[in-house]
C-alpha positions, 0 to 999 in steps of 0.5 A: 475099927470094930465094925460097930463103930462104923455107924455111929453119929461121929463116923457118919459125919466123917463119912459123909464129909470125905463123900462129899468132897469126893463126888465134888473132885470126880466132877470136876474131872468128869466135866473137864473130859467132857468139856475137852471131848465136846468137839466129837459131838459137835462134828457128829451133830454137824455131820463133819463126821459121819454118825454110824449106829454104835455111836448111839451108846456112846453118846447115851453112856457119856450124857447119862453120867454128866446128868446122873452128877449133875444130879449128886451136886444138887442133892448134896448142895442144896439148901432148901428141901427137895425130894430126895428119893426121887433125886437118888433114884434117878442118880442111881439108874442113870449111873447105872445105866452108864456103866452099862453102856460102857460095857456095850461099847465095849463089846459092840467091837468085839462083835464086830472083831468076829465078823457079826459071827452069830455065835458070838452075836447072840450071846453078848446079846443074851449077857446084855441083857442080863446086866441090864436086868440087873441094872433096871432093877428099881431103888436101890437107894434110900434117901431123906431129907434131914433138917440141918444137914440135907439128903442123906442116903439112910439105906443100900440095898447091897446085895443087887447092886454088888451083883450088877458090878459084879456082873460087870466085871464078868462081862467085861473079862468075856468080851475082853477075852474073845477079843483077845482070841481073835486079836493075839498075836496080830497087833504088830501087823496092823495099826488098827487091829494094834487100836483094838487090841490096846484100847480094849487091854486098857478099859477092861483093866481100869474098869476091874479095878474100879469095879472091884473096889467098889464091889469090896466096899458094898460087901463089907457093907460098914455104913450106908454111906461107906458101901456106895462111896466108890460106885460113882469113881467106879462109873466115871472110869468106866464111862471115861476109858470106854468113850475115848476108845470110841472117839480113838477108833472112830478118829482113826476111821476118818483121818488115818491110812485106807487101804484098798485094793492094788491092781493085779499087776502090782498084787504085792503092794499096799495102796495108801492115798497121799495127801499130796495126790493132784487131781490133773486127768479126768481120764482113768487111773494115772500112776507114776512109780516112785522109787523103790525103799527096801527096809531091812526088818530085824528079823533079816525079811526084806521088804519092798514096798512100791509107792504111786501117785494117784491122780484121780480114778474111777468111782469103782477104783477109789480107796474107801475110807475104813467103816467101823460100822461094817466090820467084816462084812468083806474080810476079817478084820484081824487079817493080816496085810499080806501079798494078797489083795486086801480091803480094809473095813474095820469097825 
């Protein structure tokens, strides 16, 4: 089609009916994940579940989206006439603002993957910043009240608002990439470094497609309607993916194995704390050896592993549960379970 029919009366109908229903499908998708996910924030709001900083994005970036649609189903259902520059501005910067809070997410773990490094720290720091300079650039988005028909989006500003997904899509390859240094080769080794790993293969791959697809429509530019039809697919993508893998993580901090440290007699062994473990003696440590299991790998390693029962212990000798917060504050966190004594914080 010659790019100048792309702006007649008769496509622009066409466009903004297939816009319409569209944004009606993907919130009804995005409600549902919400809906299903309220759980998580009932237990933080509750402090069932221990609230740690790095939560903040999630929850900013998971409710900036669920208002932002909230916000495009008014405009494009109402009835009666409403302001609608300020109506899309507001969409505009808390869709936005989603997209970048999932990248924060998203990076936020790899800085805590490298150990708070300060060379990594203060970089991502940097790009942040630059993505949110480009996200707070101001109305990108013309919107009027047309009788009969509603509000209406007359004009994008293409340019700055290809260049925030753009920028994205960058920012998301760096992160993924660092992680990917610190993380390759070791996610057989441990089940939450094997969490981070694919969690983080798994956004950055949904969030290029959908930010590339929208980024192709906004430079080839062929209707007001046309260039922004998959900013708000590309959003919900991001902001989905991101939020599952901080409630995937966090989950895993709080019901899956700890690990601490063994005593120096039995240095060889990896401690997990047992469901089943009675709290008997209110004297020490006691322990009673289970049989020994040897596993025989399909690489010929033999592997022996010594189990106990754990009655009850000292305050100073009990597992702690995994922090995601505190990673590598005591070892890295892609280290793998070795003969050596080894503490688990993690993310």
């Amino acid at each position: 089609m010659p790019a100048s029919k792309w702006s007649t009366p008769e496509e622009l109908a066409v466009d903004e009916a297939a816009f319409i229903k569209l944004m009606h499908c993907l919130a009804g998708v995005y409600f549902w994940e919400f809906l299903i996910s309220l759980d998580f924030d009932w237990e933080l709001i509750t402090g069932k579940k221990k609230f740690q900083w790095p939560l903040i994005f999630y929850l900013l970036g998971r409710y900036c989206l669920f208002f932002a649609l909230i916000g495009i189903l008014i405009a494009l259902d109402a009835t009666t006439e409403l302001n609608c520059q300020a109506l899309y501005t507001f969409d505009q910067l808390a869709g936005d603002a989603a997209v970048g809070l999932a990248s924060i997410n998203l990076s936020i773990r790899t800085m805590a993957v490298w150990s708070q490094n300060r060379w990594i720290v203060i970089p991502l720091v940097l790009v942040i910043l630059g993505h949110w300079s480009l996200i707070l650039q101001g109305v990108l988005l013309t919107a009027e009240w047309i009788p009969g028909q509603g509000c209406a989006i007359t004009k994008a500003n293409n340019t700055t608002l290809a260049a925030t997904f753009i920028y994205s899509m960058c920012f998301d390859a760096l992160v993924m990439v660092l992680s990917v240094v610190k993380l390759w080769g070791r996610s057989q080794r441990s089940q939450l470094v094997s969490i981070l790993f694919k969690d983080g293969l798994i956004y950055f791959l949904v969030a290029l497609l959908a930010n590339s697809i929208a980024t192709a429509f906004m430079v080839l530019n062929l209707n007001a309607i046309m260039a922004i039809i998959f900013n708000v697919p590309a959003a919900i993508a991001s902001t989905i993916v991101a939020c599952r893998a901080v409630r995937r993580l966090s989950n895993f901090a709080n019901n899956g194995p700890e690990i601490y440290t063994t005593s120096a007699s039995h240095s060889g062994g990896v401690g997990f704390r047992s469901a089943a473990a009675q709290m008997t003696s209110n004297h020490g440590v006691t322990s009673r050896p289970a049989p020994r299991h040897t596993k025989d790998l399909s690489s010929g390693v033999h592997v022996q592993m010594q189990t106990f029962t754990i009655e009850e212990a000292p305050d100073n000798l009990r597992p702690k549960a995994l922090d995601l917060e505190s990673a590598g504050s005591e070892t890295d966190v892609g280290s793998p379970v070795d003969d050596r004594d080894y503490k688990a914080e993690a993310l």
